[in-house]
MIDOTOR-333647 format. One record per residue (C-alpha): residue number from 1; z, y, x. Coordinates in steps of 0.001 Angstrom, whole numbers, always signed. Each point is the difference from the previous one (the first is absolute). Layout:
% MIDOTOR-333647
SITE     i         Z         Y         X
SITE   NUM         Z         Y         X
...
***
This chain:
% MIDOTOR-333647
SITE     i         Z         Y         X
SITE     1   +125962   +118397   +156379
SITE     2      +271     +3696      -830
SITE     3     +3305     +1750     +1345
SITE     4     +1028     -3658     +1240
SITE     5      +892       +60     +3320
SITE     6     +1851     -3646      +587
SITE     7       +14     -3502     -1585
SITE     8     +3180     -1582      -656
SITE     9     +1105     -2814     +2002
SITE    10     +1231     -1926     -3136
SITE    11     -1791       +16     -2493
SITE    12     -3444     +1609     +1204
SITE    13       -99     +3128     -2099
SITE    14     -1312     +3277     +1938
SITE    15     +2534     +2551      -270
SITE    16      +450     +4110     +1225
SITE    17     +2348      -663     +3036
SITE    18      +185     -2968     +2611
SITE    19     +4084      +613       -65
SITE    20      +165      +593     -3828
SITE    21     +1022     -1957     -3343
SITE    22     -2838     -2293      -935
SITE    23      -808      +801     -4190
SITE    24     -1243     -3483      -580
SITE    25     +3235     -2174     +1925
SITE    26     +2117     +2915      +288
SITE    27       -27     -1080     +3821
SITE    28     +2025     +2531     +2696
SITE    29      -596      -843     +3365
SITE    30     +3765       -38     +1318
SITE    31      +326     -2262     +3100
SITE    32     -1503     +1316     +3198
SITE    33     -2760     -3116       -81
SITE    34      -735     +1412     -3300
SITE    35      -514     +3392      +295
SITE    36     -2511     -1227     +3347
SITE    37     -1993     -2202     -1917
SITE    38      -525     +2804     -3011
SITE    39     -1252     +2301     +2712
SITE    40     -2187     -2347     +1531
SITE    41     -1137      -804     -3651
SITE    42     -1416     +3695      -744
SITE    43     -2953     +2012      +771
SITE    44       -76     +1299     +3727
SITE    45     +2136     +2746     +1322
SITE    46      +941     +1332     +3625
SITE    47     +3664     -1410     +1542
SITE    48      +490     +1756     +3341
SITE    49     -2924     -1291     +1916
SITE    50      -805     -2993     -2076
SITE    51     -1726      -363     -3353
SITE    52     +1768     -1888     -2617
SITE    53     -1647     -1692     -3423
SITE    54     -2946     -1363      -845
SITE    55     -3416     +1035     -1684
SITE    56     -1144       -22     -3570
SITE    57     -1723     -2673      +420
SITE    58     +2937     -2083     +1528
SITE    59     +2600     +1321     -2554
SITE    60     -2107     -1016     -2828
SITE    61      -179     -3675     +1630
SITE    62     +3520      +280      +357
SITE    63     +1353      +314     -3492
SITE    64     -2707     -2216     -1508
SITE    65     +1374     -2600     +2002
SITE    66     +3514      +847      -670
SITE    67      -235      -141     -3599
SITE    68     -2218     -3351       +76
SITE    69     +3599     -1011     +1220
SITE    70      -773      -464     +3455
SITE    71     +2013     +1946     +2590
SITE    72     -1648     +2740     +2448
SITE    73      +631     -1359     +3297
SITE    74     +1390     +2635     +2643
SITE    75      -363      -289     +3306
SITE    76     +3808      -149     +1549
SITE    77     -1100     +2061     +3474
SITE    78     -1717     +2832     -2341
SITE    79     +3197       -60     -2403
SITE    80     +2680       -56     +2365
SITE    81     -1922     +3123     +1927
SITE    82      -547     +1871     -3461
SITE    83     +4097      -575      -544
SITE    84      +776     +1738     +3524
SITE    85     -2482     +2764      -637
SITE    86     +1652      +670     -3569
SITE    87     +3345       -50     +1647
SITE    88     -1431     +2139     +2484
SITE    89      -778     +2464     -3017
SITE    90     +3138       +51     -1604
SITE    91     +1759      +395     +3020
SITE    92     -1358     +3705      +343
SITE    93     +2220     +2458     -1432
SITE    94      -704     +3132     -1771
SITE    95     +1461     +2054     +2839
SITE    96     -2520     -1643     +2860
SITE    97     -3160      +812     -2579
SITE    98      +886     +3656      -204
SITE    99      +419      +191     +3971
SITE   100     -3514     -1493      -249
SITE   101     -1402     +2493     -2594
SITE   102     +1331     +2913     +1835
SITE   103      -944     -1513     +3656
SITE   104     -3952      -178      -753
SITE   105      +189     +3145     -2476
SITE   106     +1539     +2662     +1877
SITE   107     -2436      +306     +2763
SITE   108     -3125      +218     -1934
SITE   109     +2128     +2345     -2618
SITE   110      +705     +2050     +3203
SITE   111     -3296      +358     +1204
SITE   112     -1669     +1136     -3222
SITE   113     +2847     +2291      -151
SITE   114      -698     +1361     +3215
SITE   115     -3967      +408      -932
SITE   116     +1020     +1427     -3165
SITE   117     +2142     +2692     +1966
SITE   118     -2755      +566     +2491
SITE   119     -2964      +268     -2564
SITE   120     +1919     +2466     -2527
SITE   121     +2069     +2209     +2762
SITE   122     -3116     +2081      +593
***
């Protein structure tokens, strides 16, 4: 699998990005159901509290199965609550993540700071 990181839903081909053109179906993943099912199709990764995507092991089952022509069945609870948490994702905008970065920065930034001043004022 190498760099690989996802198996296309189509065709069965592993490709770089769950959410990205497939180079053997030149698949997108466009509808919301879509871009769900490509995530769940790809190797593990954190969403919020939840992790998303299944092992090696499983992703390799996948596409054999989807190229023997056979579709990978998805479970409708699991893609339904993949959809809300991608929403969920998107829905964050850049201005909220630098609140965040500055929120849980600035006090340890301020603390060293303050060590810093107290060690080298001597």
């Amino acid at each position: 699998m190498g760099t690989t990181s996802a198996v296309c839903m189509k065709c069965g081909k592993f490709k770089p990005k769950a959410l990205g053109k497939c180079a053997g179906c030149n698949f997108v993943p466009s509808s919301s159901e879509d871009m769900a099912r490509s995530l769940i199709l790809s190797r593990p990764f954190d969403a919020g509290q939840e992790v998303v995507g299944l092992p090696p092991e499983e992703l390799a089952s996948a596409a054999a199965q989807i190229k023997a022509g056979t579709p990978y069945h998805f479970d409708p609870n699991l893609v339904a609550r993949v959809q809300r948490l991608h929403q969920a994702a998107r829905a964050i905008s850049p201005r909220t993540l630098l609140y965040d970065l500055v929120r849980w920065l600035l006090p340890p930034v301020i603390l060293l700071a303050g060590m810093y001043w107290v060690v080298w004022r001597k």
